[in-house]
C-alpha positions, 0 to 999 in steps of 0.5 A, spaced: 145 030 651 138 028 650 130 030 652 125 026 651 118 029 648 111 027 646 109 028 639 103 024 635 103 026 628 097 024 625 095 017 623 100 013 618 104 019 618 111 020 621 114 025 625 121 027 625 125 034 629 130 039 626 135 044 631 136 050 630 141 055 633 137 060 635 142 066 634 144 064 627 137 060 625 141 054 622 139 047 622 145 043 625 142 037 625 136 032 624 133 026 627 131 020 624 123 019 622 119 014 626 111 013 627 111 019 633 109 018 640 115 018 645 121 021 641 128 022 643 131 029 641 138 031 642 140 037 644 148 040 643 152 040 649 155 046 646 153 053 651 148 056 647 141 058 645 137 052 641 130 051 638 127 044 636 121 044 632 118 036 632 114 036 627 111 031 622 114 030 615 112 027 609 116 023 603 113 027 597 110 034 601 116 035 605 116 038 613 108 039 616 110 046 619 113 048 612 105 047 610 102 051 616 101 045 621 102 045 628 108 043 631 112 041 638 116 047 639 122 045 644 127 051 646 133 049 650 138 054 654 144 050 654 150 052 660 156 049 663 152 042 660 146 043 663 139 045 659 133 049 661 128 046 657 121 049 655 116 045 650 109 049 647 104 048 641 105 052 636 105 054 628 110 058 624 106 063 622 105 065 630 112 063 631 114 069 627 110 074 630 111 073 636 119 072 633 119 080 630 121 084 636 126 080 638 129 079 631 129 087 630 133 087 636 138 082 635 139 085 628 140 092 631 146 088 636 149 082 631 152 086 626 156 090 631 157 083 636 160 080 630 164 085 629 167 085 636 168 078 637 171 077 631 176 082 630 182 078 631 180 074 625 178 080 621 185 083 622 189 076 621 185 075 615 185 083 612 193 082 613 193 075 609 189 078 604 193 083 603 200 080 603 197 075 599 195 079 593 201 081 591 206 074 593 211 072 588 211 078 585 217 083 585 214 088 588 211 084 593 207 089 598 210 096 594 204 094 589 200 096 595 201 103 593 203 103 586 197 099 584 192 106 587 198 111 584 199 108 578 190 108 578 191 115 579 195 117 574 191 113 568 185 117 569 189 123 570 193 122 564 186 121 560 181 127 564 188 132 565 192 132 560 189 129 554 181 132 555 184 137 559 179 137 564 179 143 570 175 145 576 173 151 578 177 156 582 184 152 580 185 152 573 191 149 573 193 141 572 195 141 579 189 144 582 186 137 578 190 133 580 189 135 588 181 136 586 181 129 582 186 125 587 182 127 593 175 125 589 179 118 588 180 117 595 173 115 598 173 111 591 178 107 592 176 103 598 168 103 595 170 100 589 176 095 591 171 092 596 164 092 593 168 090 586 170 082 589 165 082 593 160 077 588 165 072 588 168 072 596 164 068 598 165 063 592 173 064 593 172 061 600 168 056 598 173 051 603 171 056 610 163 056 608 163 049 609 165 048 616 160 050 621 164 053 626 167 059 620 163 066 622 163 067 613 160 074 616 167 076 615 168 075 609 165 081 606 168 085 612 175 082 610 174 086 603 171 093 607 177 093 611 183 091 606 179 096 601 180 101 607 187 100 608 190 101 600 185 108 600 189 110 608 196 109 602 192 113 597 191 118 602 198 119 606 200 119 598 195 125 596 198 129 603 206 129 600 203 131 594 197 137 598 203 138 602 208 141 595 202 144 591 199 148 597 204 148 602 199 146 608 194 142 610 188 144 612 185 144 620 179 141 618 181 135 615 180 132 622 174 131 621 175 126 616 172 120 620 165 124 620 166 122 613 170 115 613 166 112 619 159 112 615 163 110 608 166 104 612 159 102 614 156 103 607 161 099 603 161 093 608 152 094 607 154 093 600 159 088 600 154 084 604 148 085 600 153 083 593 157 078 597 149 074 598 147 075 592 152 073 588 152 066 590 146 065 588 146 069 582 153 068 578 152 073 573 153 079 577 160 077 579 161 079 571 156 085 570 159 088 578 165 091 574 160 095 569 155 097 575 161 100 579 164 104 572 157 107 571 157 109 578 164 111 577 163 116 571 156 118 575 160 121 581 163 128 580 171 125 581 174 126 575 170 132 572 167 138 576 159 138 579 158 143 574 158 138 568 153 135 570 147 137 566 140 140 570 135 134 570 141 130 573 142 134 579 137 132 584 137 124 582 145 124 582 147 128 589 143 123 594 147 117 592 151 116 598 158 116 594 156 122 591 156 126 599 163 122 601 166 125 595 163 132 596 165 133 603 173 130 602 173 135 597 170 140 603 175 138 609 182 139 604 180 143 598 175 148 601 178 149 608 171 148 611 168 143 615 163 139 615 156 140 613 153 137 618 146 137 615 149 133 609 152 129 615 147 126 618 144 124 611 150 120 609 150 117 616 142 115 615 145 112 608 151 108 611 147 105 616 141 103 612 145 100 608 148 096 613 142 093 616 140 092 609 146 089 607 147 084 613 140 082 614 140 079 607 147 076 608 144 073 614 137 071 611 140 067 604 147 065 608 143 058 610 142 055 603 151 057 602 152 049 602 146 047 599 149 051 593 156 050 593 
């Protein structure tokens, strides 16, 4: 559908519009220049929110309301073919101020709005990537769970028996082995999602080019498949409590204080570095080293009392370092959470995942321009 609005560009120059989605603040689509006056602009037929900035444009400076100019503002209410048009005199700089209040509400309630209404594609596209992780192998799906155990007995290979690494209270291997696997557990969903993160956006180039793809769930994907080889890893750690305790621990329901928050805080992440990483290849490579630093910070495989005193107050407010901690209470130290430190990592969680989406959001419209 079409509007007609009246702009004058000053002399000698033209005048062109743009639409955006008012949701996503993507351009999808742009008129053709001319001398200004009586100007036709389309409007989608689509339901939806929509804003049209009229403005003028130069060959060499580029759009006038990048530089500070006023322009035509042109918001359209689109339903059922139908279109509420609204028309004011503006600049960008008051645009956006008068913008701020409802772009914080919106990035409080989008998150979760992209989440729900995309939650079958989620779990297609979870299902999908698992299965097609391990396709043509011989193992097929068993490498879902040998992958994780096979981690495992590596690390306690190298930490149990050859550096015959203990923790206190249990100074057998089997108190390690239940101390260490119970660390990996958080771990694992943490550093399988955050480590493809970089590059996802790059391996679905194909899905980022088509307008209609919601690419916010791809980093989603990760989180969740992450969260599905862990949930492996934990019905693996349970047989082995079971045999070496004989018993497991009532306050273990109380994982999802732990795991919810993990969730969230390795889904702001992935955000954050799948964003980034289109833009900065590099650290598609230098990720792998950052997730074995933090790895080797974290007391996973060594007791907290290895680490020395000045590192202690930095070290224990990372996120991953709290998670581990309170695993370790819920199963090992038959104790409930902590709900002090609960709520810290909740604070951490969320943070993060406001973070994480709102720099997704902000550099997901240069994708195509980078691919």
């Amino acid at each position: 559908m079409t509007t007609i609005v009246q702009f004058e560009p000053g002399a000698g120059r033209n005048a062109g519009w743009q639409v955006f989605e008012t949701g996503s603040g993507l351009c999808i689509e742009e008129g053709p220049w001319g001398p200004g006056g009586k100007l036709e602009v389309t409007i989608p037929e689509d339901d939806g929110e929509y804003r049209v900035l009229v403005s003028s444009i130069d060959t060499e400076r580029g759009w006038g309301y990048d530089r500070g100019e006023t322009f035509l503002l042109v918001e359209a209410s689109v339903k059922g073919g139908r279109a509420e048009i609204r028309q004011r005199e503006t600049t960008m700089r008051r645009l956006r101020w008068q913008m701020l209040p409802r772009q914080a509400m919106q990035l409080l309630v989008e998150p979760w709005q992209v989440l729900i209404r995309n939650r079958g594609l989620i779990a297609a596209m979870v299902e999908r990537d698992i299965r097609g992780r391990y396709r043509g192998s011989f193992g097929n799906m068993i490498w879902t769970v040998l992958n994780p155990l096979l981690l495992m007995i590596t690390y306690f290979f190298v930490f149990g028996i050859v550096l015959q690494t203990r923790f206190p209270g249990d100074e057998g291997q089997a108190g390690f082995v239940l101390y260490f696997l119970c660390g990996m557990l958080p771990w694992l969903a943490f550093s399988e999602a955050v480590g493809r993160a970089p590059g996802v956006i790059w391996e679905h180039r194909n899905f980022v080019k088509k307008l209609v793809f919601p690419v916010e769930i791809l980093p989603v994907n990760l989180t969740i498949s992450g969260l599905c080889t862990s949930g492996l890893a934990l019905i693996v750690y349970l047989f082995f409590q079971m045999a070496v305790r004989e018993t497991i621990p009532l306050e273990a329901f109380w994982l999802p204080v732990y795991v919810i928050p993990q969730l969230l805080l390795t889904m702001g992440i992935a955000w954050l570095f799948a964003a980034i990483g289109v833009y900065l290849r590099d650290l598609i490579q230098v990720n792998g080293f950052l997730l074995t630093l933090v790895f080797f910070l974290t007391p996973i495989c060594y007791p907290q009392a290895s680490l020395p005193e000045w590192a202690w107050p930095v070290l224990q407010r990372s996120p991953i370092f709290k998670i581990v901690a309170g695993y370790r209470k819920l199963f090992l130290e038959n104790s409930g959470p902590a709900w002090q430190e609960v709520a810290r990592i909740w604070v951490y969680a969320l943070f993060f995942f406001y973070l994480g989406y709102a720099v997704f959001r902000k550099l997901r419209k240069g994708f195509v321009d980078v691919m």
